[in-house]
BAFI-3210 file (N, C-alpha, C; in Angstrom, 3 decimals, decimal comma, padded with zeros to 6 digits):
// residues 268
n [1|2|3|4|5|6|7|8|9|10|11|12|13|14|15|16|17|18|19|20|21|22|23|24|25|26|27|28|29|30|31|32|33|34|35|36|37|38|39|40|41|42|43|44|45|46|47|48|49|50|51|52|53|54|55|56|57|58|59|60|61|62|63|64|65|66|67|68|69|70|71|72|73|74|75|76|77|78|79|80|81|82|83|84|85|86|87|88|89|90|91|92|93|94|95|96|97|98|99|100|101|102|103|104|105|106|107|108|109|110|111|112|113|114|115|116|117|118|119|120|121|122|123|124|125|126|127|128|129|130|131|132|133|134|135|136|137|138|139|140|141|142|143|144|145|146|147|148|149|150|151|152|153|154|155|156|157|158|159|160|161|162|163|164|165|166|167|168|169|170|171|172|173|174|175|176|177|178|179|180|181|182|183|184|185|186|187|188|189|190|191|192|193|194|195|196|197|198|199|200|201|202|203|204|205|206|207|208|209|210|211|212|213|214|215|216|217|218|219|220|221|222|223|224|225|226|227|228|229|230|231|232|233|234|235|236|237|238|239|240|241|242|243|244|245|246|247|248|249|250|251|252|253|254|255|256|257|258|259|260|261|262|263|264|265|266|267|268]
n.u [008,617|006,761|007,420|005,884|005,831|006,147|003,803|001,291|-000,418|-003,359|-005,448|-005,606|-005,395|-008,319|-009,626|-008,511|-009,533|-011,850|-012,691|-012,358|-009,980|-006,750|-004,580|-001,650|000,728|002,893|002,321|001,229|002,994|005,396|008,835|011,262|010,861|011,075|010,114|007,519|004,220|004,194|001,887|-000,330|-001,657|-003,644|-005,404|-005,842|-008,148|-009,552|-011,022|-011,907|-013,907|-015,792|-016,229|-018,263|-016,994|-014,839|-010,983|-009,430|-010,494|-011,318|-008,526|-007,628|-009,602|-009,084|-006,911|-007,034|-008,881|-007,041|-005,071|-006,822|-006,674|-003,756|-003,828|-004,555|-003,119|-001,089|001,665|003,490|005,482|005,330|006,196|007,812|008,890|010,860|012,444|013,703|016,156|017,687|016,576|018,468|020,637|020,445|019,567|021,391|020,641|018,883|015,721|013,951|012,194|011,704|009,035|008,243|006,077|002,992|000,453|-001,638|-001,984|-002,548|-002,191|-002,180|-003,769|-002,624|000,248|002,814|003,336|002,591|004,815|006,807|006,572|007,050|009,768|012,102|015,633|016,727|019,095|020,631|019,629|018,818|015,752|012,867|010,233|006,908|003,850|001,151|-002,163|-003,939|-005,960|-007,384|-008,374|-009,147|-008,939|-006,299|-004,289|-000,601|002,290|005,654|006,487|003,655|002,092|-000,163|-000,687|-001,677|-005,165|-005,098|-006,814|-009,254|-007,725|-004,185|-001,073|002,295|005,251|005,765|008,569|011,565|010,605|007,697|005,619|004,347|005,625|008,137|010,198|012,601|015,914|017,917|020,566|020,391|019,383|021,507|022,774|022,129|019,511|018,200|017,802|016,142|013,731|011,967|009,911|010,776|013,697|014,876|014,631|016,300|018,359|018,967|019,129|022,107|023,612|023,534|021,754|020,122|017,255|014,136|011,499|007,879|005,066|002,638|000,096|000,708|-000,011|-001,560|-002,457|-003,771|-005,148|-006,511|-009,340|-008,543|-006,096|-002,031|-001,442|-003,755|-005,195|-004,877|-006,153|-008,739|-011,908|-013,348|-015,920|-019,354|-020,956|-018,655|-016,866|-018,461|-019,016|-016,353|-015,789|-017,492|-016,701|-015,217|-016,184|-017,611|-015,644|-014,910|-016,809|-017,369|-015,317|-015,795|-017,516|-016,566|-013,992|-012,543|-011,199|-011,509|-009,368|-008,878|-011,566|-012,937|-011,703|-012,297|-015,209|-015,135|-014,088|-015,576|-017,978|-016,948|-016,418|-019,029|-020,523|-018,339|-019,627|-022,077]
n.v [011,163|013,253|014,903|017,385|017,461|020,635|023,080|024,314|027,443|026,229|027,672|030,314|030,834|029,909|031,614|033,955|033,525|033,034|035,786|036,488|037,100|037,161|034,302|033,708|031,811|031,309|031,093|028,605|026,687|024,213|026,039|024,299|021,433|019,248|017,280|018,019|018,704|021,050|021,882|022,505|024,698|024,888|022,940|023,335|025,375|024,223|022,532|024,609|025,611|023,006|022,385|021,863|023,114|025,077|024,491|024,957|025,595|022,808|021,700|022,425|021,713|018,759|019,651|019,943|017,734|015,474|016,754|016,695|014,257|013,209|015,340|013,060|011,355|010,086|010,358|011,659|013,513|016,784|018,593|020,715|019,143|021,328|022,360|020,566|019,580|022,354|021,807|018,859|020,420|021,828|020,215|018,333|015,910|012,972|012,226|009,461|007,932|009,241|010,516|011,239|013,187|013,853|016,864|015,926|013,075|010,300|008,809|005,915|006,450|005,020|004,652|005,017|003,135|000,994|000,667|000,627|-001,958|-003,605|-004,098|-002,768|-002,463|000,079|001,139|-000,524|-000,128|001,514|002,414|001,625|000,117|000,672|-001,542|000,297|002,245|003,038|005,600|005,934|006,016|003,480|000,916|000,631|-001,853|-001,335|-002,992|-004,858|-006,422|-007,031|-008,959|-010,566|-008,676|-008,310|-006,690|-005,635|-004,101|-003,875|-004,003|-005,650|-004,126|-004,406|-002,529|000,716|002,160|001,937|002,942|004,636|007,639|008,269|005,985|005,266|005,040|006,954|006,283|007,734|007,491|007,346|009,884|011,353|011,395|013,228|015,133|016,401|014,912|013,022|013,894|013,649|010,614|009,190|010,784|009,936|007,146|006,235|007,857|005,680|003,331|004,104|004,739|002,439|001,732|-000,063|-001,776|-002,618|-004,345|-003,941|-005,607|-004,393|-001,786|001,194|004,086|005,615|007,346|009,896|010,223|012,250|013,233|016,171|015,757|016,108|014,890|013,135|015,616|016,255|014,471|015,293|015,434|017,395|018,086|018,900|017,124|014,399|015,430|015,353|012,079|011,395|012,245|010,963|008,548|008,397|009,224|006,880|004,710|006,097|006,026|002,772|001,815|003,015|001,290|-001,011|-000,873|-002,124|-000,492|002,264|004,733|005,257|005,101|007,489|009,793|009,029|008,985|012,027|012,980|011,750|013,263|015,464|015,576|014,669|017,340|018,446|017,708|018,404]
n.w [011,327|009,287|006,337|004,136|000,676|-001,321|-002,367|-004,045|-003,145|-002,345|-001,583|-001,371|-004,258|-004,938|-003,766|-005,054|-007,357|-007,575|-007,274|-009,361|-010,606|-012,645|-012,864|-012,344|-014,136|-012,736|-010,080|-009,325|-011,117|-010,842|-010,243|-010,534|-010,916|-012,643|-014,381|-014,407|-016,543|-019,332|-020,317|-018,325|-017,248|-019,589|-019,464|-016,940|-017,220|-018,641|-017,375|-015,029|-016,491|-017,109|-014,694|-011,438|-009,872|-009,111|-010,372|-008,844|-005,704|-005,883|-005,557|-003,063|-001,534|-001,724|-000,596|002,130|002,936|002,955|005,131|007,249|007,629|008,455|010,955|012,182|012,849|015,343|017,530|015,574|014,054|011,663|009,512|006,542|003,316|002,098|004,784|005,759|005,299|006,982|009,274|009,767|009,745|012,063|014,005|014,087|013,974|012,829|012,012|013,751|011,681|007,942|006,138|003,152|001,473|-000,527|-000,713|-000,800|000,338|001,886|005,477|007,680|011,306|013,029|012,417|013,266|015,515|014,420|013,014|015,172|015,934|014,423|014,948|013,778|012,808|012,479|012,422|011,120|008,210|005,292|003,988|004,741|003,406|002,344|001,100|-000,593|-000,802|-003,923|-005,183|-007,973|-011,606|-010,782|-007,657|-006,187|-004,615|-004,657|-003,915|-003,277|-006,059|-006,505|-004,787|-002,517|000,371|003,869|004,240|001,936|-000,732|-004,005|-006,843|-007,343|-008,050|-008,880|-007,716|-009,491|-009,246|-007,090|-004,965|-004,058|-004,364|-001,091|000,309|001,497|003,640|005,182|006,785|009,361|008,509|005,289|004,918|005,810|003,363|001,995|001,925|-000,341|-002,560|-002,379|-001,899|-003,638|-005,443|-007,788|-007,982|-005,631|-005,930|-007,875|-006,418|-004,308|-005,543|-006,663|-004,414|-003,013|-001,294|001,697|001,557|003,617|003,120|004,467|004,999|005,557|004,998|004,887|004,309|001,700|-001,672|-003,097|-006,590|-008,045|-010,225|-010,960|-010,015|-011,017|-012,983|-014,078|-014,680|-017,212|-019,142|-019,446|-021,079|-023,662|-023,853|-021,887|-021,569|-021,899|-019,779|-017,623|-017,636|-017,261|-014,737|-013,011|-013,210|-012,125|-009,050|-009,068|-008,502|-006,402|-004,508|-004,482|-003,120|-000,829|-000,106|000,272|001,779|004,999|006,531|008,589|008,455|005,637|004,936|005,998|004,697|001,606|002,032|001,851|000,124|-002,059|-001,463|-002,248|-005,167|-005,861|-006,111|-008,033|-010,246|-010,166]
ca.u [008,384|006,186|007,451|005,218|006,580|006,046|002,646|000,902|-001,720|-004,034|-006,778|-005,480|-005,648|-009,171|-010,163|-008,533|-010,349|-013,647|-012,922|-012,708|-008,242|-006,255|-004,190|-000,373|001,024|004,469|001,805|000,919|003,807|006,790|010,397|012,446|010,326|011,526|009,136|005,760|003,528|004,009|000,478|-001,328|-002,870|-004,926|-006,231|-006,755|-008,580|-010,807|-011,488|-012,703|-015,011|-016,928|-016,760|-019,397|-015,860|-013,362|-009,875|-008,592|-011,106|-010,804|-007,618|-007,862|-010,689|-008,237|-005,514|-007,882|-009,249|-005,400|-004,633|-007,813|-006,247|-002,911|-004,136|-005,337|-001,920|-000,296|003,129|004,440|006,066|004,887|007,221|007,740|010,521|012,013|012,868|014,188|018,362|017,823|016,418|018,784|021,538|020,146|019,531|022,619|020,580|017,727|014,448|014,010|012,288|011,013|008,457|007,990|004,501|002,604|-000,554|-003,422|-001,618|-003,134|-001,440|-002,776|-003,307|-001,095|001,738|003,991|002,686|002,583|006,409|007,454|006,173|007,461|010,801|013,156|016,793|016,979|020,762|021,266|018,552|018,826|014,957|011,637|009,563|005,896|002,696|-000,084|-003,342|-003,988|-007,262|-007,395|-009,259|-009,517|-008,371|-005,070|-002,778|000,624|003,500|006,987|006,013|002,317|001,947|-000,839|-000,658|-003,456|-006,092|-005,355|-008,232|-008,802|-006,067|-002,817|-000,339|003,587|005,668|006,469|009,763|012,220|010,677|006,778|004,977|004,491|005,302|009,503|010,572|014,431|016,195|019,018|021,837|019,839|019,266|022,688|023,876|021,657|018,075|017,517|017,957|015,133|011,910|010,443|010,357|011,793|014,713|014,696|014,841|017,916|019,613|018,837|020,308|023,372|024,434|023,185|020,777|019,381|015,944|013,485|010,225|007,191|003,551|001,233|-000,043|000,050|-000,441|-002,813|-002,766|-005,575|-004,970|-007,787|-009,429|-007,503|-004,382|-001,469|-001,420|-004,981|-006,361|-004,311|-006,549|-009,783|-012,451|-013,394|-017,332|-019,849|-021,229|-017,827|-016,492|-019,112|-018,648|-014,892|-015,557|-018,695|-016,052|-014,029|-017,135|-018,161|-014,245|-014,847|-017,919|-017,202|-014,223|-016,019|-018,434|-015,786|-012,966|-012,978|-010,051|-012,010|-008,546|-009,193|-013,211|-013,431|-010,995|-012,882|-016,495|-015,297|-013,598|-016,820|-018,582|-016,431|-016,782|-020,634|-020,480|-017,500|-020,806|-023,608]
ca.v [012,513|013,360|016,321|017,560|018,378|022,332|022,718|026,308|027,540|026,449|028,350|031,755|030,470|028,993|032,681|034,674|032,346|033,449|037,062|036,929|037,534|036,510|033,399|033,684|029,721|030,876|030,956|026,707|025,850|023,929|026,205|023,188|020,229|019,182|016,040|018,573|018,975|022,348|022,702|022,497|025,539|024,909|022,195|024,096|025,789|023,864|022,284|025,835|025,488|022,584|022,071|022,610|023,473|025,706|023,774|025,645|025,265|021,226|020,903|022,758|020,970|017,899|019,161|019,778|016,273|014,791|017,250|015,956|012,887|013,870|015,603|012,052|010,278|010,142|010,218|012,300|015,020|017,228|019,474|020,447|019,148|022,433|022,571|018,992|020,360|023,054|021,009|018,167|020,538|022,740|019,764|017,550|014,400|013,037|011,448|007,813|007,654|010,245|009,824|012,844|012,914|015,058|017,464|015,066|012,196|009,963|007,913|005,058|007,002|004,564|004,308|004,875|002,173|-000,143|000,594|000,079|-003,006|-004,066|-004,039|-002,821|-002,496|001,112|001,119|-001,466|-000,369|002,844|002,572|001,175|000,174|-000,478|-001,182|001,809|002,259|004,141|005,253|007,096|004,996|002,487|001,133|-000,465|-001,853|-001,358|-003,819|-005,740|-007,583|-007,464|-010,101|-010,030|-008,378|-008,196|-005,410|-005,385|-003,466|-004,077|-005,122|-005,600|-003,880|-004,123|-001,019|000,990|002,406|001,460|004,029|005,758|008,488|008,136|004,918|005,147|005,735|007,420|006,376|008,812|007,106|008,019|011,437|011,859|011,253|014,315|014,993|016,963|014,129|011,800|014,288|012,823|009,351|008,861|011,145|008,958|005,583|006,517|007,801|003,832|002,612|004,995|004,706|001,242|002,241|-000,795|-001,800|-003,526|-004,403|-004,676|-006,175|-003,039|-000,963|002,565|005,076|006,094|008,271|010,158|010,709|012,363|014,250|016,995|015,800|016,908|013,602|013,198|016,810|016,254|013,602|015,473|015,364|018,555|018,761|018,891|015,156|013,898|015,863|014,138|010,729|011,030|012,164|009,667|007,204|008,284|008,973|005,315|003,679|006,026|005,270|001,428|001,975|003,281|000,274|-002,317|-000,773|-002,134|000,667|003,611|005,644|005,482|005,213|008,942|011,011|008,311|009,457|013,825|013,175|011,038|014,333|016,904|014,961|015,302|018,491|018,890|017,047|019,828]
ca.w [010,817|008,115|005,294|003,168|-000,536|-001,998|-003,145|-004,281|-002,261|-003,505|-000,699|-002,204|-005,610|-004,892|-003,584|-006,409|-008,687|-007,272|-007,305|-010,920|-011,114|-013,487|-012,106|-013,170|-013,924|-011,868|-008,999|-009,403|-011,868|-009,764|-011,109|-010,355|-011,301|-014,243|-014,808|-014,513|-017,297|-019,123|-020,560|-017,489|-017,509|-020,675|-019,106|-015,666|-017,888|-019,139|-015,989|-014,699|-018,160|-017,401|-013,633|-010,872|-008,413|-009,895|-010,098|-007,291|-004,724|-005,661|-005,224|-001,497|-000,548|-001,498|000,644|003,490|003,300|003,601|006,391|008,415|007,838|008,709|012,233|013,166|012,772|016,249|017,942|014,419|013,445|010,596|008,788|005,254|002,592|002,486|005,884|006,222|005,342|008,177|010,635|009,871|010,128|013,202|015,503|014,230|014,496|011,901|012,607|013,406|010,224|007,383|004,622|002,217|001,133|-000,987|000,133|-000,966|000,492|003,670|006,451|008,913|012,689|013,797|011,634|014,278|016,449|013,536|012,613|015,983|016,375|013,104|015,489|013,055|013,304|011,832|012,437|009,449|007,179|004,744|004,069|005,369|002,265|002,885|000,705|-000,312|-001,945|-004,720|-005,276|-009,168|-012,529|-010,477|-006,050|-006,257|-003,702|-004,861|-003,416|-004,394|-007,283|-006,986|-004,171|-001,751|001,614|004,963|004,524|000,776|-001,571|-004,886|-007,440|-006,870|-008,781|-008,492|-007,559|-010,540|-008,929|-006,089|-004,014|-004,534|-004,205|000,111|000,886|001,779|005,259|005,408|008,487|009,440|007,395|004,442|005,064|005,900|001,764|001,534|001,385|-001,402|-003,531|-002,009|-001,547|-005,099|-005,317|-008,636|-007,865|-004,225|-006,679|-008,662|-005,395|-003,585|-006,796|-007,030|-003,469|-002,922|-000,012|002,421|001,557|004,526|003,052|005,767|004,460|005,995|004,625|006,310|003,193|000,465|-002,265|-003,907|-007,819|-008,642|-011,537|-010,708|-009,959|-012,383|-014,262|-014,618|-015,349|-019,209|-019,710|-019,427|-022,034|-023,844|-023,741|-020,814|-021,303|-021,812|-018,567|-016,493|-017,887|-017,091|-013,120|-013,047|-013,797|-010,249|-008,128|-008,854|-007,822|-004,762|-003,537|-004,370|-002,143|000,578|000,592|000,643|002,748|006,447|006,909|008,906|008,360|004,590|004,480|006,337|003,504|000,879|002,244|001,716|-001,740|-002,741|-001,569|-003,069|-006,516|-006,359|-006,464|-009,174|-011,141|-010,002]
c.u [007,755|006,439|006,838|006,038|005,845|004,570|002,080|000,182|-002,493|-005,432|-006,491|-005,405|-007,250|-009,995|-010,020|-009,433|-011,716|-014,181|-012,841|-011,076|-007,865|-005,236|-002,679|000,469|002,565|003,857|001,200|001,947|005,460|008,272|011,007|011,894|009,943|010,880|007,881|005,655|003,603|002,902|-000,340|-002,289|-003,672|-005,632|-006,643|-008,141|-010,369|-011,742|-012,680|-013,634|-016,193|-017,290|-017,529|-018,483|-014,781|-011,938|-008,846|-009,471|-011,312|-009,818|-007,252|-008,479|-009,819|-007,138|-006,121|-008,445|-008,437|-005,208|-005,469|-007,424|-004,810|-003,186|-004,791|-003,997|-001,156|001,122|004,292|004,629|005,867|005,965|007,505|009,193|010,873|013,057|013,893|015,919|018,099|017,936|017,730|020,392|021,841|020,579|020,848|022,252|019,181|017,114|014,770|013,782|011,410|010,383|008,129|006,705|004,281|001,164|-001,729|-003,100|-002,288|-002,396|-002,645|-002,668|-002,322|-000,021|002,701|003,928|003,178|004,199|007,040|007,398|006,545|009,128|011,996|014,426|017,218|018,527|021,176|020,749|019,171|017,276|014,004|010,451|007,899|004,620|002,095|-001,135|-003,217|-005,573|-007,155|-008,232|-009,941|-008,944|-007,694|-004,495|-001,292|001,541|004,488|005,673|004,376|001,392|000,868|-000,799|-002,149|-003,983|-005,603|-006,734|-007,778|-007,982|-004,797|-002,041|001,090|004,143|006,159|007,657|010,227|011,518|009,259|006,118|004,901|005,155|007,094|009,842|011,875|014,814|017,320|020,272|021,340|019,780|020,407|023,470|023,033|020,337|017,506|017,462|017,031|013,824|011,059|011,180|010,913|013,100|015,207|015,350|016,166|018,951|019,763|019,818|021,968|024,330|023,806|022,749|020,101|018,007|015,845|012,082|009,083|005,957|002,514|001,397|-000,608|000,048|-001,362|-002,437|-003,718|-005,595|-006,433|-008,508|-008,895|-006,649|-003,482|-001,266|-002,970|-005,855|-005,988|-005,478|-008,142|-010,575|-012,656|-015,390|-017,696|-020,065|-020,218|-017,327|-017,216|-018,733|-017,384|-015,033|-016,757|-017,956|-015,703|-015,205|-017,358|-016,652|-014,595|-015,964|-018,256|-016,687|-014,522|-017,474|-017,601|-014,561|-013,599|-011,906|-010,619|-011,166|-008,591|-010,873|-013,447|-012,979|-012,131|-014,767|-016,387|-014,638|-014,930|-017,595|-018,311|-016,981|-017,895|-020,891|-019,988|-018,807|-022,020|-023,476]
c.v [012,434|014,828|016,166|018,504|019,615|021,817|024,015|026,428|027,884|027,451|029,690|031,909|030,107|031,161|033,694|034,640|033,031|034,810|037,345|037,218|036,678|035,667|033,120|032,252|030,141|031,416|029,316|026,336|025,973|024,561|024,994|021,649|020,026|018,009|016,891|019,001|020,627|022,545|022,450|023,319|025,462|023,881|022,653|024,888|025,390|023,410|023,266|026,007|024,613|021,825|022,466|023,396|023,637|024,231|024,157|025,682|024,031|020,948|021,461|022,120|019,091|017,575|019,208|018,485|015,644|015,753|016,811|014,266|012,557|014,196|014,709|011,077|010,858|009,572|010,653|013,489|015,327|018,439|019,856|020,217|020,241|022,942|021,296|019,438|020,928|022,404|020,234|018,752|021,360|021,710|018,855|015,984|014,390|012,221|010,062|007,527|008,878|009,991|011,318|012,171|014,113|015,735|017,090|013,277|011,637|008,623|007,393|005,993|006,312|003,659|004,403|003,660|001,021|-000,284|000,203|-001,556|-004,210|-004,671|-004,258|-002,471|-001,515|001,379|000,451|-001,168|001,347|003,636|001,498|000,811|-000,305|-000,737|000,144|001,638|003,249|004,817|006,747|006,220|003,841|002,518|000,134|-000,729|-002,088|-002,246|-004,524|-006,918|-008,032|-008,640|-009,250|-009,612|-008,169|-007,161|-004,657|-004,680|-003,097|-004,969|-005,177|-005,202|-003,809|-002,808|-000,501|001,694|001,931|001,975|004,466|006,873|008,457|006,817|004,502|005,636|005,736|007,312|007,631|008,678|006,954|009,040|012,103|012,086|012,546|014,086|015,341|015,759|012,846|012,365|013,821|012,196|008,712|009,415|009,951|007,595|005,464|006,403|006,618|003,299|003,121|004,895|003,715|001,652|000,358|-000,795|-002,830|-003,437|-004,879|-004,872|-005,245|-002,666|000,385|003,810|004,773|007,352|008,369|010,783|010,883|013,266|014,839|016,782|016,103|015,985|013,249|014,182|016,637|015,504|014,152|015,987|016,982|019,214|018,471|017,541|014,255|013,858|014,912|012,959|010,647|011,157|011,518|009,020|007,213|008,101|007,278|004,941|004,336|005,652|003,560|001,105|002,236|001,947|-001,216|-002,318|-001,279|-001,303|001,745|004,640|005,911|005,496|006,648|010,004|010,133|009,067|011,004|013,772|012,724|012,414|015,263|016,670|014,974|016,250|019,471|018,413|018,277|020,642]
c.w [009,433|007,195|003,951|001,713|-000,801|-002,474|-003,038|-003,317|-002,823|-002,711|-001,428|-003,588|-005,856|-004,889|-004,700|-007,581|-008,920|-007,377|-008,739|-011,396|-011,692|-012,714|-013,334|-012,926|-013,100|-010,683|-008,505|-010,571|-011,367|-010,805|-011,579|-010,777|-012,825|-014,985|-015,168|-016,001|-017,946|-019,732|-019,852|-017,294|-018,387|-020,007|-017,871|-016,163|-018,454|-018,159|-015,767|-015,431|-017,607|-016,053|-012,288|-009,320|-009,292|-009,572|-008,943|-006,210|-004,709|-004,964|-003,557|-000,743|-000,956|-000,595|002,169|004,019|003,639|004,848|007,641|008,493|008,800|010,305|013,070|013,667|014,648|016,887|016,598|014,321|012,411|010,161|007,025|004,685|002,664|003,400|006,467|005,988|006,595|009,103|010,500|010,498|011,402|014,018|015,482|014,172|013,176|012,846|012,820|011,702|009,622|006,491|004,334|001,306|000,291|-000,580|000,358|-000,351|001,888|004,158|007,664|009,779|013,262|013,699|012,694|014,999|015,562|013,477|013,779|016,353|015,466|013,697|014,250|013,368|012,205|011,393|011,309|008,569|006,794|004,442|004,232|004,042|002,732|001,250|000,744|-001,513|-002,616|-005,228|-007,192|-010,114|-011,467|-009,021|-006,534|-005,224|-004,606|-003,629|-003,546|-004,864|-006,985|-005,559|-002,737|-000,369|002,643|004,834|002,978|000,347|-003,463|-005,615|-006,980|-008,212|-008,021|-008,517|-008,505|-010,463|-007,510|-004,868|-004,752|-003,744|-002,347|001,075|001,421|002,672|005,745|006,378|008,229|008,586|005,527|004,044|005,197|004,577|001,346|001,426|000,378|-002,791|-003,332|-001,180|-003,083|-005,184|-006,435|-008,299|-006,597|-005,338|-007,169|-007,705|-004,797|-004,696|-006,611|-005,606|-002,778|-001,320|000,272|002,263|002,607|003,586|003,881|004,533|005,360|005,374|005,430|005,298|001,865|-000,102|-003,434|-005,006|-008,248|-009,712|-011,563|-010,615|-011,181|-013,203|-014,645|-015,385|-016,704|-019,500|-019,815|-020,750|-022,189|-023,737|-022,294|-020,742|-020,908|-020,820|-017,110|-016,470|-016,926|-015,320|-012,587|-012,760|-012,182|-009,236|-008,194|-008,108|-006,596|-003,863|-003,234|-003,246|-000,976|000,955|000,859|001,423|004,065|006,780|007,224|008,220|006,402|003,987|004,717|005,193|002,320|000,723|001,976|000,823|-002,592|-002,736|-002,238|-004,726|-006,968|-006,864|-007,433|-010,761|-011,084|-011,454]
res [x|x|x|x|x|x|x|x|x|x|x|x|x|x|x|x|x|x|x|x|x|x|x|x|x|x|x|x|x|x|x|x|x|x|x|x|x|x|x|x|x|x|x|x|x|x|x|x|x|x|x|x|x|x|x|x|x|x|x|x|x|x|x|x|x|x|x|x|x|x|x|x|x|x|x|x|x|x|x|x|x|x|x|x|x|x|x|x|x|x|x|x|x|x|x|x|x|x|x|x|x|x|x|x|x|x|x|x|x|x|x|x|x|x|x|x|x|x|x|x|x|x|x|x|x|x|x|x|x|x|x|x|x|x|x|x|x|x|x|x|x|x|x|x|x|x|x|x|x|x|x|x|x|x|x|x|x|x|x|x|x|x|x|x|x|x|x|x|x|x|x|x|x|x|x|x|x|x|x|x|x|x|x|x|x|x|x|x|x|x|x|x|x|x|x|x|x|x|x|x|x|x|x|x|x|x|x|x|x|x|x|x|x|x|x|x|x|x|x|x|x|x|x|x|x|x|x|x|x|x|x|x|x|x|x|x|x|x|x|x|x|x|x|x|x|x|x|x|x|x|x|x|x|x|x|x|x|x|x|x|x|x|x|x|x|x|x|x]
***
């Protein structure tokens, strides 16, 4: 099962945008997320200033590119974190396994396939740990301690928490200590620690995520003039179009080839 974390909308944010309305931040700023950035809007802001694609029709045409990714993955279930308590307590039973993702996030088609074959022994394990690319400054593979895995790209960087961003797969005796405490992967890290959760680590890689100008850790960092602005999403277009000449991973060259495009255009 795949649940997707809370995320605004951004298609009715993208449209407002265009009609000229004023865009209220407790319509894109998370109540409960107590890590987020609170001067994002000045920098949404500026964004909207000096780019050739409002910041709200980016970050749509971001989640649309993960969802076409997403509608390729087979034998999964799609659902969002919010819903993951209900369900768990409607049907009485949890998933084989769950990864909580976020809306720009992309998965192998056949992660399922792969995991089965991985023949794990879910019953002993609390979580499923795998490899994932990162594609933001630069294309990283993330993995324990840095070490190289098959169908690597890029550098290798070690995992900067127990648990990231897509790449943790909750069996049912996981989910059972509660879910709300393991849809973000730092909160997730603490809880492994705190209630000494079963790690399996496999060597695939079956996720990607796409930090990109826009995202909410990158847009802070954006320059303030027009030259500068380019430079800075120059910088990404090049890692992605690198990326799409040296991946042999179709399932990451196709989202790779319509972010490379969108990004042209954030340049127009």
């Amino acid at each position: 099962m795949l649940a997707v974390r809370a995320s605004p909308d951004w298609a009715g944010l993208a449209e407002d945008h265009a009609a000229g309305k004023t865009i209220e931040p407790s319509r894109f700023m998370p109540a409960k997320h107590k890590r987020f950035p609170l001067d994002i809007p000045d920098h949404i802001a500026r964004w909207n200033r000096l780019s050739g694609v409002s910041f709200w029709a980016c970050r749509e045409r971001i989640r649309a590119i993960a969802a076409g990714n997403l509608a390729s993955v087979a034998d999964v279930t799609m659902t969002r974190a919010d819903d993951v308590p209900a369900l768990l307590e409607r049907t009485g039973a949890a998933p084989a396994l769950l990864f909580f993702h976020d809306d720009d996030d992309w998965f192998h088609p056949e992660m399922v396939r792969i995991l089965r074959e991985s023949d794990l022994d879910l019953a002993a394990i609390d979580v499923v740990v795998t490899p994932f690319f990162r594609l933001a400054k630069s294309l990283v593979t993330f993995t324990q301690g840095a070490r190289e895995v098959p169908g690597g790209l890029g550098e290798y960087e070690a995992f900067r928490y127990r648990y990231c961003t897509n790449n943790y797969g909750l069996t049912g005796s996981a989910l059972r200590t509660g879910p709300a405490d393991l849809v973000e992967h730092i909160d997730a890290s603490a809880a492994g620690d705190e209630k000494g959760f079963v790690d399996v680590h496999l060597d695939v890689v079956i996720s990607a995520t796409n930090k990109s100008p826009c995202s909410a850790a990158w847009v802070r960092e954006l320059p303030d003039t027009p030259a500068a602005f380019r430079e800075h999403v120059r910088t990404y277009v090049e890692v992605v179009s690198e990326a799409c000449d040296s991946s042999p991973h179709e399932w990451v060259n196709a989202p790779l080839r319509e972010t490379r495009d969108l990004f042209l255009e954030v340049l127009d």
